[in-house]
Z-matrix of the N, CA and C atoms (Angstrom, degrees):
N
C 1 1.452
C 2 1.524 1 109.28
N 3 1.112 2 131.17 1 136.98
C 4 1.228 3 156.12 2 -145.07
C 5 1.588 4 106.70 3 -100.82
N 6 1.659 5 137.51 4 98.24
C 7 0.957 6 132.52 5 -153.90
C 8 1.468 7 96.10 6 -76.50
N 9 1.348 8 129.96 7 149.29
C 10 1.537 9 124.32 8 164.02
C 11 1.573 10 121.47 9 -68.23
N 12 0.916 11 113.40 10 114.29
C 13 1.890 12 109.85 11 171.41
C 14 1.754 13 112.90 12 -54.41
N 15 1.134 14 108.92 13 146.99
C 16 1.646 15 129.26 14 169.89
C 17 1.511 16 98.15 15 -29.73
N 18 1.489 17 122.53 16 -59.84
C 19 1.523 18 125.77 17 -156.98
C 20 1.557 19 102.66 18 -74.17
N 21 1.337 20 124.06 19 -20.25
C 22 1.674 21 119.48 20 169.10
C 23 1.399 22 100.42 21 -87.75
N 24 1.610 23 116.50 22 -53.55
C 25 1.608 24 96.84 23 172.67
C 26 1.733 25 115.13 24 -33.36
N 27 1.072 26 106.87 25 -65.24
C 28 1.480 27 105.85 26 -171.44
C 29 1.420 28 119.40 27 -66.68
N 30 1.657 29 126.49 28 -17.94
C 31 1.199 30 114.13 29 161.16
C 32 1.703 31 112.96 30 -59.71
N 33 1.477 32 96.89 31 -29.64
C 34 2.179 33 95.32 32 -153.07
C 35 1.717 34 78.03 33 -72.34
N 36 1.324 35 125.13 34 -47.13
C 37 1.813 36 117.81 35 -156.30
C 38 1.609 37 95.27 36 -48.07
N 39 1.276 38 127.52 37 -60.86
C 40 1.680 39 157.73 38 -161.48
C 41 1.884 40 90.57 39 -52.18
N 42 1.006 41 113.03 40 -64.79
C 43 1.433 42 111.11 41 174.92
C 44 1.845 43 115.51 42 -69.93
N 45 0.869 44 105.07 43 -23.13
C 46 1.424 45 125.54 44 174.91
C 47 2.165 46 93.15 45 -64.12
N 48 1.255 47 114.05 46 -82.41
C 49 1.490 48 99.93 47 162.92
C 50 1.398 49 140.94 48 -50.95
N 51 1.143 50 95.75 49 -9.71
C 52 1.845 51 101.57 50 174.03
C 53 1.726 52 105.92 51 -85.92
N 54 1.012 53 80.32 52 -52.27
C 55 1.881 54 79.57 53 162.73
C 56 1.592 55 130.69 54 -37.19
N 57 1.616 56 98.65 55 -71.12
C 58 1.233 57 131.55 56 179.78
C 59 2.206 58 95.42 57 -49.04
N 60 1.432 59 105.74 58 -53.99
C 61 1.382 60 106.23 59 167.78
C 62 1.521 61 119.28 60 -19.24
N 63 1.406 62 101.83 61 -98.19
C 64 1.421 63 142.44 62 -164.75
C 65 1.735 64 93.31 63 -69.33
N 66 1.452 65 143.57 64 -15.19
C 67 1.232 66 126.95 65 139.74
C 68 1.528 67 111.19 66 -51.23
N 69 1.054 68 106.10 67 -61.13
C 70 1.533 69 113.83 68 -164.56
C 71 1.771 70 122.12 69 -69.62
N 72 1.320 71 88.44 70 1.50
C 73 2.066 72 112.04 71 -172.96
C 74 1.415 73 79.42 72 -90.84
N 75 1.140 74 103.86 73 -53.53
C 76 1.958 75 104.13 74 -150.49
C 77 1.794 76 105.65 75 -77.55
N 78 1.262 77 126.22 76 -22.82
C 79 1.318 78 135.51 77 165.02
C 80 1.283 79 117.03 78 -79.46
N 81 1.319 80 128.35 79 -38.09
C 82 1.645 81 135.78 80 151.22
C 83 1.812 82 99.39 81 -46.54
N 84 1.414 83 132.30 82 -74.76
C 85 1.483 84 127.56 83 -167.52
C 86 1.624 85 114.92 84 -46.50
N 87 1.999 86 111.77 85 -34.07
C 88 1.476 87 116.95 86 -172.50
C 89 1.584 88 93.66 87 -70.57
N 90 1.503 89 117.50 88 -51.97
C 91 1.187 90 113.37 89 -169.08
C 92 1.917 91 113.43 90 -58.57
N 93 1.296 92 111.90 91 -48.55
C 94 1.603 93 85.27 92 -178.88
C 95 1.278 94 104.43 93 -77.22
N 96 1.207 95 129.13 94 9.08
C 97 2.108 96 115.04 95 170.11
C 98 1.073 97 86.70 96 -71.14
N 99 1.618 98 134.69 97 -45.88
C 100 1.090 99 116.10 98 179.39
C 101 1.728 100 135.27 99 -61.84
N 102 1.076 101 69.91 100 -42.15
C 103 2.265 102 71.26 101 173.32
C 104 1.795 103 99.52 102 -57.45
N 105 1.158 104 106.33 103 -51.02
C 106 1.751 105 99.09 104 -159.91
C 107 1.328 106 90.35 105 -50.27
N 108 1.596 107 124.45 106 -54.60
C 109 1.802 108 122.73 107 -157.84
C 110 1.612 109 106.90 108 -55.56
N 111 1.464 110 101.51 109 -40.76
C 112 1.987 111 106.68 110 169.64
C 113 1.340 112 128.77 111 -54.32
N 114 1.388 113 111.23 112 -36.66
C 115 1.559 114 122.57 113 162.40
C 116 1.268 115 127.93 114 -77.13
N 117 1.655 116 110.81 115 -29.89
C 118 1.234 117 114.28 116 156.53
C 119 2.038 118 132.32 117 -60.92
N 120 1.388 119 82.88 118 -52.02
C 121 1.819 120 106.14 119 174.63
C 122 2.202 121 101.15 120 -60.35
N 123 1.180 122 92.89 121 -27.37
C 124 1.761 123 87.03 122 -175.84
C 125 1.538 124 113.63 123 -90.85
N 126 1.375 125 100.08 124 -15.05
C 127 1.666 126 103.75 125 169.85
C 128 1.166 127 107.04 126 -84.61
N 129 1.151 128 123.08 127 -11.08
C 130 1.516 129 99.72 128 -175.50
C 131 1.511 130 118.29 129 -101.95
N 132 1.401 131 116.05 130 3.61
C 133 1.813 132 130.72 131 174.08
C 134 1.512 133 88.92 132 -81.93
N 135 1.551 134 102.69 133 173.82
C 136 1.653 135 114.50 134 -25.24
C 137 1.734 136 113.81 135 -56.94
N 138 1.368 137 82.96 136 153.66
C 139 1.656 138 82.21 137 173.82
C 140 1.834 139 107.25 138 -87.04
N 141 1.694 140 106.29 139 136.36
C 142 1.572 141 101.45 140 168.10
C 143 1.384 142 114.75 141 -130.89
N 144 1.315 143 112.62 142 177.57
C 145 1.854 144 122.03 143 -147.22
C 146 1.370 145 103.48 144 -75.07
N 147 1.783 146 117.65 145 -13.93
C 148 1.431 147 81.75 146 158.52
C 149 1.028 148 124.13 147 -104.59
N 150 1.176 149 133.52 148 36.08
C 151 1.400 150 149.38 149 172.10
C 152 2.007 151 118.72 150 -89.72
N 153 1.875 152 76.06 151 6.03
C 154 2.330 153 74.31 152 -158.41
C 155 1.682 154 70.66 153 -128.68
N 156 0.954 155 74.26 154 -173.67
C 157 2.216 156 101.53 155 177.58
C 158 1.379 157 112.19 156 -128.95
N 159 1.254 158 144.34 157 96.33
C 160 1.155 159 152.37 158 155.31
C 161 1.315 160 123.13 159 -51.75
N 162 1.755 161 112.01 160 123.02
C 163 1.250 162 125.13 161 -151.49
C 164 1.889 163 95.21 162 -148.78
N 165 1.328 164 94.75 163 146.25
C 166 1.708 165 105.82 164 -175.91
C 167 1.665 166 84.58 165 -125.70
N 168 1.627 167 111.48 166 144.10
C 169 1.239 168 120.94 167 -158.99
C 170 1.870 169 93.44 168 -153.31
N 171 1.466 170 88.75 169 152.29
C 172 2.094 171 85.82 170 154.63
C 173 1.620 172 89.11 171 -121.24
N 174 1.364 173 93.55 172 156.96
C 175 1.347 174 119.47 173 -179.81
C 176 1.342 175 115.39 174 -83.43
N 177 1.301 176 126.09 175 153.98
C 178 1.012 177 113.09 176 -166.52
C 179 1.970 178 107.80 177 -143.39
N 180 1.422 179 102.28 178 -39.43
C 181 1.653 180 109.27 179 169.17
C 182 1.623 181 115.79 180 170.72
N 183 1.202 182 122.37 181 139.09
C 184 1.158 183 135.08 182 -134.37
C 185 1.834 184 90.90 183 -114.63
N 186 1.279 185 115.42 184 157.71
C 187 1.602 186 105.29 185 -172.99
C 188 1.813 187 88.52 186 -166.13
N 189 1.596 188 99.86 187 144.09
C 190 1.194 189 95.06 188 139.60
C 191 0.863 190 107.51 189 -132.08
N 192 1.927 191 116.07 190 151.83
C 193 1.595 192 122.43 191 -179.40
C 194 1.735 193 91.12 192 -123.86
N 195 1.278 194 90.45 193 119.92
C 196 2.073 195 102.67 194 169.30
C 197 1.557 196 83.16 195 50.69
N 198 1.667 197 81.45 196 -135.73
C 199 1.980 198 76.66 197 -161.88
C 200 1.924 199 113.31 198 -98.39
N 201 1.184 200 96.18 199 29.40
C 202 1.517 201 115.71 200 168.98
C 203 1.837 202 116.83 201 -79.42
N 204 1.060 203 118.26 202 120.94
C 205 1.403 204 126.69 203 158.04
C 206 1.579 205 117.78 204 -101.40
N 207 1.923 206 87.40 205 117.04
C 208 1.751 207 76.87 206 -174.56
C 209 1.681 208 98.78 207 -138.15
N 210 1.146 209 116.66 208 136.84
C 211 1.235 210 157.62 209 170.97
C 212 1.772 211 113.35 210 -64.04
N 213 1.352 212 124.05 211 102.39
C 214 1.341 213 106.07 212 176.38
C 215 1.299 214 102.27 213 -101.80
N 216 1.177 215 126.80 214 139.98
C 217 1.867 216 130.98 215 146.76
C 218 1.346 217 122.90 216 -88.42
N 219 1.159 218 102.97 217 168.59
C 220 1.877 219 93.83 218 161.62
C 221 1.561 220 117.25 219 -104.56
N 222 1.306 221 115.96 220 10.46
C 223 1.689 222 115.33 221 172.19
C 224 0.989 223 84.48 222 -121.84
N 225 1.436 224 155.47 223 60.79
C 226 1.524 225 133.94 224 103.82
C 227 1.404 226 132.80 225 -129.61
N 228 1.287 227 142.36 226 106.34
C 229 1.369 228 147.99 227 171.72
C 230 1.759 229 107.21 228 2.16
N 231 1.007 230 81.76 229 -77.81
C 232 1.962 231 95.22 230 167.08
C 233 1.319 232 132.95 231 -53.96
N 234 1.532 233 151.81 232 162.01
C 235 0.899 234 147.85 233 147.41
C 236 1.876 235 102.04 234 -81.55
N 237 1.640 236 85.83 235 152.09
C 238 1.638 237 100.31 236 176.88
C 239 2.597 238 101.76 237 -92.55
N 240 1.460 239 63.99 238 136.25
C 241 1.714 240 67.18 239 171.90
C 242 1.632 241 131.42 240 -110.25
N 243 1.033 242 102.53 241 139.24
C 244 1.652 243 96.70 242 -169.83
C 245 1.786 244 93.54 243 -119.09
N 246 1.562 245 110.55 244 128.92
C 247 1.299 246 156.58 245 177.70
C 248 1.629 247 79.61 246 -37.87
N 249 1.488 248 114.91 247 141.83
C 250 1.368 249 122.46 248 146.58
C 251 1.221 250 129.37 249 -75.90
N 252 1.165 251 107.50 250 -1.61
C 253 1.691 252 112.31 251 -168.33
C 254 1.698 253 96.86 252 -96.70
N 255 1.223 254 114.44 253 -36.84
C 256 1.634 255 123.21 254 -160.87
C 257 2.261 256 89.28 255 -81.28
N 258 1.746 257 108.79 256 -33.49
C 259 1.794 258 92.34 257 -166.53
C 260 1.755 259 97.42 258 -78.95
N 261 1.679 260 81.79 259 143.05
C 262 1.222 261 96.51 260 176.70
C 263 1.282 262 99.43 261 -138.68
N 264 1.898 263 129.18 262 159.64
C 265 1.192 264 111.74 263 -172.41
C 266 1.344 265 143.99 264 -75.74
N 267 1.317 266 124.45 265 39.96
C 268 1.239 267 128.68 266 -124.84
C 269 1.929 268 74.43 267 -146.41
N 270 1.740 269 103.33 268 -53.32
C 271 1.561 270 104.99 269 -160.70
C 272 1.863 271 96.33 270 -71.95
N 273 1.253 272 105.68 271 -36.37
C 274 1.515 273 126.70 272 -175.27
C 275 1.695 274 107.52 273 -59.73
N 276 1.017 275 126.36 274 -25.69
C 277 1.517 276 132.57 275 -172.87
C 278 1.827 277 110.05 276 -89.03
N 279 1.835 278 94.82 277 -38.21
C 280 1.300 279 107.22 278 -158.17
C 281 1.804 280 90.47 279 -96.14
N 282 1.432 281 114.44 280 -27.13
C 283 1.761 282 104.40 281 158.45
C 284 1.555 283 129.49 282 -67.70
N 285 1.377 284 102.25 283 -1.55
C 286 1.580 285 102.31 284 -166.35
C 287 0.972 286 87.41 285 -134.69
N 288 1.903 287 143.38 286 33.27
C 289 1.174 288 125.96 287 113.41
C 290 1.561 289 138.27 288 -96.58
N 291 1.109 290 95.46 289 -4.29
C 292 1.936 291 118.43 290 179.92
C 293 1.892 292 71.55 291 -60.48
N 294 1.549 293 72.73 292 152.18
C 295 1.976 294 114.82 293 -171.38
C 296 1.739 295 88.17 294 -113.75
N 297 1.020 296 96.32 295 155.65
C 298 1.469 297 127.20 296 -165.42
C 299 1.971 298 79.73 297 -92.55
N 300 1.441 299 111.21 298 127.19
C 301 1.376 300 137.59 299 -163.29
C 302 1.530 301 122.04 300 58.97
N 303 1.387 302 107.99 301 25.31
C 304 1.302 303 99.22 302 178.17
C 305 1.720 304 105.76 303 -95.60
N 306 1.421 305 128.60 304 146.26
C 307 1.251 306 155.71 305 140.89
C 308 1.770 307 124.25 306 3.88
N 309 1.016 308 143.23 307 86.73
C 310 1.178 309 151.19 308 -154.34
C 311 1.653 310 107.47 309 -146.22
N 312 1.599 311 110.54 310 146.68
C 313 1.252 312 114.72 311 -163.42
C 314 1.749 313 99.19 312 -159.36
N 315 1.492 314 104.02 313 102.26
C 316 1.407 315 111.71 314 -159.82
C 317 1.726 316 102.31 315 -107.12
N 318 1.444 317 119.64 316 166.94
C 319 1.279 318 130.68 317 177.44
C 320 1.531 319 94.70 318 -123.26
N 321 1.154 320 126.79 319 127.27
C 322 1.849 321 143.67 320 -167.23
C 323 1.025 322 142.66 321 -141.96
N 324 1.325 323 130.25 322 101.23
C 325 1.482 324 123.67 323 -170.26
C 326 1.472 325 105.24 324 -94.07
N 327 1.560 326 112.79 325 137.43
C 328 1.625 327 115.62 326 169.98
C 329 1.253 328 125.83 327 -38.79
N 330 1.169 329 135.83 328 126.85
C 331 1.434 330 140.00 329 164.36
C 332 1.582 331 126.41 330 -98.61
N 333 1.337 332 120.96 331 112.42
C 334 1.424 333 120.73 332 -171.13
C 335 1.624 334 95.78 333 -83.68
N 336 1.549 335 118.71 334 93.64
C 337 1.275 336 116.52 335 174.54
C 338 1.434 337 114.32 336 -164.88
N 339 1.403 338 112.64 337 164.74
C 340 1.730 339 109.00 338 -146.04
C 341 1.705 340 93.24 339 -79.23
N 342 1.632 341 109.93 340 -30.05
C 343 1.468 342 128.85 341 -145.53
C 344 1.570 343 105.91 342 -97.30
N 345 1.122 344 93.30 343 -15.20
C 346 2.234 345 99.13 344 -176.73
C 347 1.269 346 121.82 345 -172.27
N 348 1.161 347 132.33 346 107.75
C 349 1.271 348 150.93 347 -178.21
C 350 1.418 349 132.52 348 -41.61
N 351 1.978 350 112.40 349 -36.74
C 352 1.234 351 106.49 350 149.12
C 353 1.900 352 105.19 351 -151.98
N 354 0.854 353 106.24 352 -157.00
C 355 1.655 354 117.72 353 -156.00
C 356 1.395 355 90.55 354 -116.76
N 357 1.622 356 140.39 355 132.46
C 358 1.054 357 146.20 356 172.81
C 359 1.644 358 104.77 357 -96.94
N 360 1.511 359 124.44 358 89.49
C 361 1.692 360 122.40 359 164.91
C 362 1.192 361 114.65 360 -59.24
N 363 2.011 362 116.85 361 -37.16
C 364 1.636 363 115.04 362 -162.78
C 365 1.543 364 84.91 363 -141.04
N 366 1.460 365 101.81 364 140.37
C 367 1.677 366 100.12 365 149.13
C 368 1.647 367 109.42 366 -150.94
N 369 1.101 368 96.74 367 161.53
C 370 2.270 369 98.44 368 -177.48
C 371 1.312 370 96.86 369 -143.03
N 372 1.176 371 121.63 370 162.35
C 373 1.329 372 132.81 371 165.39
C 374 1.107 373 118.82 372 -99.28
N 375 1.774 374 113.19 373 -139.44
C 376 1.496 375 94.45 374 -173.81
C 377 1.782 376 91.59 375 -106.54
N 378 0.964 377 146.43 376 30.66
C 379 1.233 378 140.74 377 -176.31
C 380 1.804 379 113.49 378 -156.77
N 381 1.268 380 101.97 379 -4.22
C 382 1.840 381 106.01 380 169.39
C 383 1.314 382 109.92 381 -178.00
N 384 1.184 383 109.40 382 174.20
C 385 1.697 384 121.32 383 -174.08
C 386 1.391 385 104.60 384 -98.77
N 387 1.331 386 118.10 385 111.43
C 388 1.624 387 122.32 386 -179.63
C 389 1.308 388 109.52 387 -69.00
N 390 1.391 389 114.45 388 -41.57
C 391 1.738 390 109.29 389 -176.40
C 392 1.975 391 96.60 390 -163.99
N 393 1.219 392 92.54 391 117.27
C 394 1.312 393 114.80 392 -179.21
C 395 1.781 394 124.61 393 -81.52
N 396 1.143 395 117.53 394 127.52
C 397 1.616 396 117.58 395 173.30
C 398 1.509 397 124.04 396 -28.61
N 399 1.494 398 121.55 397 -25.89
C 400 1.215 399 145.61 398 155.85
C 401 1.410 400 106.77 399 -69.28
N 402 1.045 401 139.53 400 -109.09
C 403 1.527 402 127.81 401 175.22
C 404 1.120 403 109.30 402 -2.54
N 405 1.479 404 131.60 403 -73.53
C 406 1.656 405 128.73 404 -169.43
C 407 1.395 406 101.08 405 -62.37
N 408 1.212 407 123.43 406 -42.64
C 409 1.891 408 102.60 407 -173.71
C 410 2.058 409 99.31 408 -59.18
N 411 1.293 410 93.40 409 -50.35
C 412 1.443 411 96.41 410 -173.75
C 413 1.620 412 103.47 411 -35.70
N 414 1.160 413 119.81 412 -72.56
C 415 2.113 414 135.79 413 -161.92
C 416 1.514 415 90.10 414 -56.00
N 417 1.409 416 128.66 415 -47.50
C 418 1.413 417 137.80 416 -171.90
C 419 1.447 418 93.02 417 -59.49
N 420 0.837 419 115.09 418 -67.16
C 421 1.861 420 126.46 419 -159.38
C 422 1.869 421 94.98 420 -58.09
N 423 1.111 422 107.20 421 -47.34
C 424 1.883 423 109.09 422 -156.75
C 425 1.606 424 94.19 423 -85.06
N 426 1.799 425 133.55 424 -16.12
C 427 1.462 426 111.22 425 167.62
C 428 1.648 427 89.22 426 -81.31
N 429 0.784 428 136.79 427 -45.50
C 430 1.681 429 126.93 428 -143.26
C 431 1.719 430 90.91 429 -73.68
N 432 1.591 431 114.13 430 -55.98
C 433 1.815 432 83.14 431 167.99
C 434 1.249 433 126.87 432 -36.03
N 435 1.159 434 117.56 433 -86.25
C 436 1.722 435 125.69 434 153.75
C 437 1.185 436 106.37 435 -1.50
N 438 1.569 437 162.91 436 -59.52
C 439 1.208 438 156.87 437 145.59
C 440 1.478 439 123.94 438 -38.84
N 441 1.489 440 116.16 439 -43.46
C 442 1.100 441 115.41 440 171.16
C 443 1.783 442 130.63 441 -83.66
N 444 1.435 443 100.97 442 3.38
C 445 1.064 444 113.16 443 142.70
C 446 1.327 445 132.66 444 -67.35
N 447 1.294 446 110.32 445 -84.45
C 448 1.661 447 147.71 446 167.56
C 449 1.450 448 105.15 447 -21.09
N 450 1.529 449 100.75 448 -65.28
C 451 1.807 450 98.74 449 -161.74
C 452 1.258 451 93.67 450 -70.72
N 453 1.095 452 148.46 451 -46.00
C 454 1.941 453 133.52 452 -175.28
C 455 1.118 454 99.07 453 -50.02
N 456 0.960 455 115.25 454 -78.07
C 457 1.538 456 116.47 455 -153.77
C 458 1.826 457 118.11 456 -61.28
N 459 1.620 458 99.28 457 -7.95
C 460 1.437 459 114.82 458 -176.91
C 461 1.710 460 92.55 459 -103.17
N 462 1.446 461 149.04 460 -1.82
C 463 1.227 462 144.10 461 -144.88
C 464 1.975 463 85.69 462 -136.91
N 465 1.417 464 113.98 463 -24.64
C 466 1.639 465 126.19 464 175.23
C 467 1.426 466 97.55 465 -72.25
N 468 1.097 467 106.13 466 -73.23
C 469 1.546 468 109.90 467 -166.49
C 470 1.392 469 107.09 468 -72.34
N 471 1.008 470 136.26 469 -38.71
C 472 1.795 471 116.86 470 163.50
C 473 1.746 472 117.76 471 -54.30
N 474 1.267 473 121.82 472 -43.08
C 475 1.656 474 119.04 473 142.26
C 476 1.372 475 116.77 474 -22.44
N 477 1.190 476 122.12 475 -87.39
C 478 1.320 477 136.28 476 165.97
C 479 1.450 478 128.56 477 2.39
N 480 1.969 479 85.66 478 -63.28
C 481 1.814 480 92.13 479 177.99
C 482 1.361 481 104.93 480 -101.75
N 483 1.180 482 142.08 481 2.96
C 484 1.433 483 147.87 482 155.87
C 485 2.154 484 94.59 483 -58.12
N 486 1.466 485 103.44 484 -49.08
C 487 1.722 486 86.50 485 -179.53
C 488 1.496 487 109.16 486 -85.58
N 489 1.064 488 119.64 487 4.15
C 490 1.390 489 104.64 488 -168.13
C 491 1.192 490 108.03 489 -89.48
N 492 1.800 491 109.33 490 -26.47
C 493 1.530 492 128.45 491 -150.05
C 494 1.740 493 89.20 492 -98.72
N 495 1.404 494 115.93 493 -38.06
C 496 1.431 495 119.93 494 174.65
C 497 1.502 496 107.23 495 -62.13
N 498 0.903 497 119.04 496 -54.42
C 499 1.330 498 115.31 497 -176.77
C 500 1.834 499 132.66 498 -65.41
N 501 1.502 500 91.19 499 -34.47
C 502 1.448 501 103.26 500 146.05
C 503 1.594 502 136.41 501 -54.81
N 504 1.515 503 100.09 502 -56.71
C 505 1.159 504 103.69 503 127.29
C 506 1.756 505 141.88 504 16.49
N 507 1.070 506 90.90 505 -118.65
C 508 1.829 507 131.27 506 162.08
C 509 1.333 508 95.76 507 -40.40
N 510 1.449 509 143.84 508 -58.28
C 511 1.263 510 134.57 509 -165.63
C 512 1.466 511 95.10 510 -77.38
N 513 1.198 512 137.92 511 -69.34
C 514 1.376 513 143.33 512 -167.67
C 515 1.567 514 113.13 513 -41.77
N 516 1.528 515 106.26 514 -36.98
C 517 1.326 516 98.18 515 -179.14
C 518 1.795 517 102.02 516 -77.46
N 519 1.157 518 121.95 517 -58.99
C 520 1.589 519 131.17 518 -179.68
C 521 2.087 520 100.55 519 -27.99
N 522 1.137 521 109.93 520 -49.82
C 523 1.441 522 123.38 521 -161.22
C 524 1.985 523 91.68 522 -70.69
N 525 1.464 524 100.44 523 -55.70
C 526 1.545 525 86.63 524 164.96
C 527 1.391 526 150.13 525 -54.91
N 528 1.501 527 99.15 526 -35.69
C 529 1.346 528 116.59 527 163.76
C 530 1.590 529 115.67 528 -58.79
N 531 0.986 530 119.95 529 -33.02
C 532 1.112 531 138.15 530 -154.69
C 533 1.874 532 116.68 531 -89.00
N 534 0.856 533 78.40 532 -51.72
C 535 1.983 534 103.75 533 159.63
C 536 1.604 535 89.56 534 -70.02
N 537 1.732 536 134.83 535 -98.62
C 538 1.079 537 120.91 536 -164.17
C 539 1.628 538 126.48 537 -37.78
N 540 1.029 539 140.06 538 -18.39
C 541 1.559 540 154.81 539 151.62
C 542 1.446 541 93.26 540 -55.64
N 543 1.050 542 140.14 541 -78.41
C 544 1.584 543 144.97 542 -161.66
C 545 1.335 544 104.57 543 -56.62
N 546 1.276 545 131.12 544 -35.07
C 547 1.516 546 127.25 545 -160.37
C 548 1.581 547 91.40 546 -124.02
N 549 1.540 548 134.85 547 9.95
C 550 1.379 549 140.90 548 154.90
C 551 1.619 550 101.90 549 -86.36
N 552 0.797 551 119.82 550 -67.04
C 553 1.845 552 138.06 551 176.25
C 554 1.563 553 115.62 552 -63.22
């Protein structure tokens, strides 16, 4: 077996940062899609009632799938979904005691999705409000800070090592060239 010489070592390292680059380009670009969608998603709170569709429902059975909360009725094909960010254990206790035909009266924005038909912001039963339009702007409002923190400063520093790794990079190749000229000449 054929030991590798220094000048392939140092080609594979050199491609080894170009890699490491253009990973770190393409995780820098997801991350600010993400900031823009956080600045976008935060302009658009608070959310208000005429912004939802109000719907009276019977209940029918409560599920979670992975990190999906879904809501069945019997007037809709679909299950209704409730945001992971908005369940807390309090809404989760008081969904998994509703009785199968009991009385429910939700506030809902459309959902373009294969798995649930619309998004539950508010729902009450027949004797209290499980989770109120207030609460959800609130849980809505306190991840998207939390994002609009995070993703900058996570969308900076992936920049960062995109130049550091480019520039490493950039030198490694120059240093190769540079040697191959010397030991060409």
């Amino acid at each position: 077996m054929k030991k590798a010489t220094k000048r392939e070592q140092s080609l594979k390292i050199q491609q080894w940062y170009l890699r490491l680059s253009v990973i770190f380009a393409l995780m820098t670009l997801f991350l600010l899609a993400l900031t823009i969608n956080n600045f976008y998603q935060y302009s658009r709170l608070p959310l208000t009632e005429e912004k939802t569709v109000q719907k009276n429902y019977t209940f029918a059975e409560f599920e979670k799938d992975n990190r999906l909360y879904l809501v069945y009725v019997t007037e809709e094909q679909q299950p209704l979904e409730i945001a992971s960010v908005t369940m807390h254990p309090a809404l989760f206790d008081a969904l998994k005691e509703l009785g199968r035909g009991d009385a429910i009266s939700c506030l809902l924005l459309p959902r373009d999705s294969a798995r649930s038909s619309y998004e539950i912001v508010a729902i009450s039963g027949e004797e209290s409000a499980l989770l109120t339009l207030e609460k959800y702007n609130q849980n809505q409002k306190s991840n998207l800070i939390t994002g609009l923190i995070l993703s900058p400063i996570m969308t900076l520093l992936g920049a960062g090592m995109t130049a550091v790794f480019c520039s490493i990079y950039a030198y490694r190749r120059f240093k190769n060239k540079k040697k191959g000229t010397l030991q060409n000449g």
